[in-house]
N, C-alpha and C positions, 0 to 999 in steps of 0.2 A: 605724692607722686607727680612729676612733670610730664604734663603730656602735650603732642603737639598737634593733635586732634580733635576737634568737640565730639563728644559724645553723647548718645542717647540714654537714658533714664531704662528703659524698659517696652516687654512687646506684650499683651495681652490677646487670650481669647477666648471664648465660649462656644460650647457644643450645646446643645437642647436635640433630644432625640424623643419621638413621638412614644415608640415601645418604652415601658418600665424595666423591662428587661434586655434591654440592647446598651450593652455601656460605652462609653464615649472616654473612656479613657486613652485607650488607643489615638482617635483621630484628634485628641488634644494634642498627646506628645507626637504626631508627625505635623501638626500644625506649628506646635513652639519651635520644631527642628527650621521650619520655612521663617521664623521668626528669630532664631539664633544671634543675625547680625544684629539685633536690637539692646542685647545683652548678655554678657558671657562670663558674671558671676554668680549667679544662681538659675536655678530653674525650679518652678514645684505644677503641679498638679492638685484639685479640689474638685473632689466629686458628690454629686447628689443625689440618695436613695431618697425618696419618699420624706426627705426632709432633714435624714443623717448625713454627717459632710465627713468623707472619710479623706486625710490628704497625704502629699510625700512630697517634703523640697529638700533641699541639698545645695551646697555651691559646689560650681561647674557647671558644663558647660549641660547639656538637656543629653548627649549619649553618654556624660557621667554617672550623672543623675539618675538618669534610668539606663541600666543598661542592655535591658532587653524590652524590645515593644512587646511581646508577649508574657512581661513576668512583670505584673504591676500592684502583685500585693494583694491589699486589701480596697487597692480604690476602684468599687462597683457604684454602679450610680449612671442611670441616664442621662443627666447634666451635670454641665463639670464645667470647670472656669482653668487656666494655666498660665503663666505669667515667667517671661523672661526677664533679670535685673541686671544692670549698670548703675551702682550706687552713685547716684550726686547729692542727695540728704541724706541722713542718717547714719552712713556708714555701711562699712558690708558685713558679712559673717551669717552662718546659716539664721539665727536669731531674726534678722532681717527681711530673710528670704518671705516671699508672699509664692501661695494667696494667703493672705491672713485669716485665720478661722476664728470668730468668737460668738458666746450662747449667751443670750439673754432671755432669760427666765424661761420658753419653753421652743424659744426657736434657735437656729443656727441659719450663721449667716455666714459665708465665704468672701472674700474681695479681693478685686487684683487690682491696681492702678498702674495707669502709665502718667508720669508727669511731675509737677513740685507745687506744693500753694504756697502761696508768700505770706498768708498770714498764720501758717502752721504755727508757731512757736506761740503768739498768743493764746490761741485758740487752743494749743496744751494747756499752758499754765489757766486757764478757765477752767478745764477739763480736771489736770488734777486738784484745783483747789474745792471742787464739788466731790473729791473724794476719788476719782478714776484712776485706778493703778493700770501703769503702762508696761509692757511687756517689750517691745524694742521701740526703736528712735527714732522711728521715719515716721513720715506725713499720713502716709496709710491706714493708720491705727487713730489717726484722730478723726477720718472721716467714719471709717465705720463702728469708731465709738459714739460720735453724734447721729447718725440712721438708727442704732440701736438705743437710742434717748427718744427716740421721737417714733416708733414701731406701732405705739398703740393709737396712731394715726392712720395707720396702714403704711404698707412700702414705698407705694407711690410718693403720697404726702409726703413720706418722711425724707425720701430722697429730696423734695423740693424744696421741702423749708432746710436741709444741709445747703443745698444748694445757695440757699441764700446769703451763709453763715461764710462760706468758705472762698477763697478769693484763692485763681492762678490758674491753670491746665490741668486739668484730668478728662482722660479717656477711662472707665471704670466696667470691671464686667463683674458681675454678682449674681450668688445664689442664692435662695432662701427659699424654704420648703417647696413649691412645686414649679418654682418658676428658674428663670435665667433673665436676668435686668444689664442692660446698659446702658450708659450716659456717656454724654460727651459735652465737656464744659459749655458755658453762655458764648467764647471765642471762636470755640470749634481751633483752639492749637494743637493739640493732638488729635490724631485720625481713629478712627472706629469707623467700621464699614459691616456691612450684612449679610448670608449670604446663606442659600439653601440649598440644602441635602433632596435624596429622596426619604430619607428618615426625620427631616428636623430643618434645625436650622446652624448657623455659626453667626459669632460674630467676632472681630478679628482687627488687631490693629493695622494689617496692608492688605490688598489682596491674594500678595501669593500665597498666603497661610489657606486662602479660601481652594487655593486652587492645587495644593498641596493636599488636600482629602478629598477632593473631588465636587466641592462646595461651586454653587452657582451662583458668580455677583449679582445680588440682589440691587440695593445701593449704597451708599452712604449716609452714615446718621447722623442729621442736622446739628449744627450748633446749637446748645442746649434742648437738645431732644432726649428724654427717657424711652427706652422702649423695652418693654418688656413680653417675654415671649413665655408662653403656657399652653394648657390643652385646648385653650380659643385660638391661637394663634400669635400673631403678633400686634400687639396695639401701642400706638404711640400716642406720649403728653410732651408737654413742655414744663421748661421749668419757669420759674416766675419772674429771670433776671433777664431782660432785656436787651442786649448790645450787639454792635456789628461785629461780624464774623474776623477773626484774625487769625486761620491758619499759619501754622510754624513754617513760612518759605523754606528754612533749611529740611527739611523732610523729603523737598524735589531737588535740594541740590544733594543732598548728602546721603541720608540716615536713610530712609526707605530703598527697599531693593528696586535695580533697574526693570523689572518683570512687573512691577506693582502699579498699580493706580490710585493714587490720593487724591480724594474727594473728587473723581473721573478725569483727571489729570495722569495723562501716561508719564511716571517718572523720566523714561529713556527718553521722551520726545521731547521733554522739560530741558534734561541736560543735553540733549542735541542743538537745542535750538541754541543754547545759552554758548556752548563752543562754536558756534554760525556768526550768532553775535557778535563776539567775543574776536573773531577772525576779522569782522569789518571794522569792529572798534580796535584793533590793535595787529596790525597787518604787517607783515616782516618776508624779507627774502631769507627762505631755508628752504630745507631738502627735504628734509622729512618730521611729519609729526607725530608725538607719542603721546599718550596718555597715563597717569600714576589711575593702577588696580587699585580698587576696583571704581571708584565714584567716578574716576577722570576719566573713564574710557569714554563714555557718550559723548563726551563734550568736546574730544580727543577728534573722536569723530567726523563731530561735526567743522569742527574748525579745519579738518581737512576738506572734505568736501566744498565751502565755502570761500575758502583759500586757494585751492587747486593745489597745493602739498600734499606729496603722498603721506597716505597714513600707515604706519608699521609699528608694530609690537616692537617697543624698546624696554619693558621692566620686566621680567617673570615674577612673578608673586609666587612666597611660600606659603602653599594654602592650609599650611597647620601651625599657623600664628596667627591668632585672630586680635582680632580690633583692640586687646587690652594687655596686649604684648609690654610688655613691666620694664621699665630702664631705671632703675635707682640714681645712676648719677650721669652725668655729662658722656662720660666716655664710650659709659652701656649705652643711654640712649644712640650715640651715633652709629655705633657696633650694629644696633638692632636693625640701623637703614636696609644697612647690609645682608642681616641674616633674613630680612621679611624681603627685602626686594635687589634683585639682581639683572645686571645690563646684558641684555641681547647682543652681542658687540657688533654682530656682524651688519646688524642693520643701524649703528651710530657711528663706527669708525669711521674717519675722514667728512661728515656731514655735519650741515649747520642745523640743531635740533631743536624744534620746538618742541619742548615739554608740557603739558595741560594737567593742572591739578585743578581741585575741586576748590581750595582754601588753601589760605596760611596763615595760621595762629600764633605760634612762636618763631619759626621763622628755622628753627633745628633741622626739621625733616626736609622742608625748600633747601636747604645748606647743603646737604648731603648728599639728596640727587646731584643737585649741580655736578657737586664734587665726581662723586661717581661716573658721570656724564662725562666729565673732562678725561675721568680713566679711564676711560672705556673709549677715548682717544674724537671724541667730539668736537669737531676745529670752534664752535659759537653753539653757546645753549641759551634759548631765549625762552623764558618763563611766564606762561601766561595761565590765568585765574579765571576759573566759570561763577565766581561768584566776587562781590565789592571787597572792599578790607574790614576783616572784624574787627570794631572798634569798642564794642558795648559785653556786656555782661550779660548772661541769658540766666530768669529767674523761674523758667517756667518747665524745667528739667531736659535741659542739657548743659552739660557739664564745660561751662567755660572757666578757662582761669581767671583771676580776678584781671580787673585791667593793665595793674603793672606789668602784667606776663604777654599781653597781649601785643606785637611787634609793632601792629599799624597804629596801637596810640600814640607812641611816642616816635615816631620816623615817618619820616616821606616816601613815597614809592620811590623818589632814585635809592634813598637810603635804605630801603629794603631790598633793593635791586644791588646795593653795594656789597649788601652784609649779607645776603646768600649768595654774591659772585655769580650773577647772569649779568649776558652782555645787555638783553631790556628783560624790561619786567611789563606786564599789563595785568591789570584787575577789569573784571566786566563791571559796568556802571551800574547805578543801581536801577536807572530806565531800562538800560541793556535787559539786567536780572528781571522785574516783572515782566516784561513783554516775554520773554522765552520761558515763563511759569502760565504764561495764556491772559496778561495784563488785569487791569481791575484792581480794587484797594480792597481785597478779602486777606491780603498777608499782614504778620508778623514780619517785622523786619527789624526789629527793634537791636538786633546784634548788631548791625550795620549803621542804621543809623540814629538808635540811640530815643526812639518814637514807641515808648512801652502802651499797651493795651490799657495797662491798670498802674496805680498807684504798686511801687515796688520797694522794698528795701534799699535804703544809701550805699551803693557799692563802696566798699574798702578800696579803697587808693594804695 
């Protein structure tokens, strides 16, 4: 499937509730609902009674899945783990779907992951040449086949020394008899944050999930910090692998909701700054500026403000096409521009438009607006970018196409400026991009400019 979007892997979260008897089923699935944009082909739920892990996944979307908050089955249990997917390993298909449940000799253990390890495919064929029969194809199942190799350590331990073994991004929420465990890799690329109830605790891959059950930001959990929460509380270790922190940047430009805060970073004030920037590094005479729904809106923003351009809603968004809206071929995809996003006319006809998106990856969906732009009777559409040109492959679960597909490998910005038909084009630089993230060398940026954290697999050309 061509897509002309990166996409995210998955959203996780954990409920811990003090009473035995208070389930947490409920504030998981209105948590996963705040966690939605993160993944919209499966959804499950894993809940924890006193040790028994009862669970339900499905693909679709989390009100497919379940389609009543008050009819949830069999999953009773005061802690509970839920996990939204966006397959970029292994494939999709319920088979796939997480949290993964599996027993080892007299415990159960639950797991959800957000992220991708680069050296999963070894670390299989080790697994199954000592005998491990695999049940689906994703990364997931090799880590919590290696925690359950290593148990009679205890949990902790065994978390630490996987941790050693396993190389790439994981945010991971897990159950095992009386507790609720999280980690978050040695880079800190994926987000995990924490956050307390009057009953317990959560923990959650953004904030609005916390503030979707009424959860209080606690903080965020360190790069390679374990923490595990129980009837003492909450106590934190580390893991044993050392290195600088390298949050996923795309998380503030893109994938995280504008309401959330990553790692105390306000997303919206991230991409406002970044469309501010954006305005002084690439400044035009127009009339009016728009934004592509939903990631370009802040930035859309900002570059008006900054600019002194008024700013107007030029796109409507159909808000029951979500993020993995399917085009099989050339003709569908451009059709879909269409059916996902429609021109306000009244605030484009006879004006010179700046348009703000977030990225452009293939260069399809840029195409199109333009296009649309023009019909919708726009005399100059000028294109500008809150984030640099993706030029690298992302290994650490978001779904880029390999490089050949990627526009800015092979073209120059006029030539991408040519081939989506804007009269200019600008991309924010990539100084521009950290200072409007709150500056400092804690990012990934490795999409852009091609500077991986770790030793990664040879992209296919």
């Amino acid at each position: 499937m061509n897509k002309d979007k990166l996409k995210d892997e998955c959203g996780v979260i954990g409920v811990y509730n003090k009473e035995l008897n208070m389930d947490c089923a409920e504030e998981i699935y209105y948590g996963l609902y705040a966690l939605q944009h993160r993944g919209q082909e499966s959804a499950g739920i894993a809940t924890n009674l006193d040790g028994k892990i009862f669970t339900y996944k499905n693909q679709g979307l989390v009100s497919d899945v379940f389609k009543n908050p008050d009819d949830f089955g069999e999953l009773v249990g005061n802690i509970g783990i839920g996990h939204v997917r966006y397959a970029t390993s292994g494939g999709g298909g319920v088979i796939n779907a997480q949290p993964l449940i599996v027993k080892y000799k007299n415990t159960n253990i639950a797991l959800a992951h957000n992220g991708n390890l680069v050296n999963a495919s070894a670390l299989r064929d080790m697994l199954e040449d000592g005998g491990v029969v695999f049940q689906t194809s994703i990364d997931t199942e090799v880590i919590v086949n290696l925690i359950a190799r290593s148990l009679k350590n205890g949990i902790v331990e065994s978390i630490k020394r996987v941790a050693e073994i396993i190389r790439g991004a994981y945010a991971l929420v897990i159950t095992t008899e009386d507790m609720l465990i999280g980690l978050r890799d040695p880079y800190g690329l994926r987000p995990l944050c924490l956050g307390e109830t009057k009953n317990g605790y959560v923990l959650a891959s953004e904030t609005c999930a916390l503030d979707a059950i009424g959860a209080k930001y606690v903080r965020d959990i360190e790069n390679g910090e374990i923490v595990v929460i129980g009837k003492d509380g909450v106590k934190s270790f580390r893991q044993n692998t050392w290195v600088k922190k390298r949050l996923c940047v795309f998380e503030l430009i893109y994938f995280a909701r504008p309401d959330s805060k990553i790692d105390g970073i306000s997303v919206y004030q991230s991409r406002h700054n970044a469309g501010a920037t954006l305005a002084r590094e690439y400044p035009v005479e127009a009339d009016v500026v728009i934004g592509v729904p939903d990631s370009g809106i802040a930035a859309a923003i900002g570059y008006s403000k900054e600019s002194g351009i008024p700013y107007e809603i030029g796109l409507i968004k159909n808000k029951y096409i979500g993020r993995t809206f399917i085009q099989p071929n050339q003709k569908q995809r451009e059709q879909g521009v269409r059916i996902k996003l429609n021109v306000l006319k009244d605030n484009i006809a006879g004006k010179r438009v700046v348009i703000v998106d977030d990225s452009i990856v293939r260069g399809t969906t840029s195409r199109r607006l333009v296009e649309i732009l023009r019909e919708a009777g726009a005399t100059e559409v000028h294109f500008r970018v809150s984030s640099p040109p993706v030029q690298h492959t992302c290994h650490f679960g978001i779904d880029t196409p390999y490089r050949e597909h990627l526009i800015a490998t092979k073209h120059s910005v006029d030539e991408i400026r040519q081939i989506i038909d804007a009269d200019s084009l600008g991309f924010l630089s990539l100084d521009g991009m950290v200072d409007s993230v709150g500056g400092g060398d804690i990012y990934c940026k490795a999409c852009f400019d091609g500077d991986y954290p770790m030793e990664v697999p040879v992209e296919e050309e």
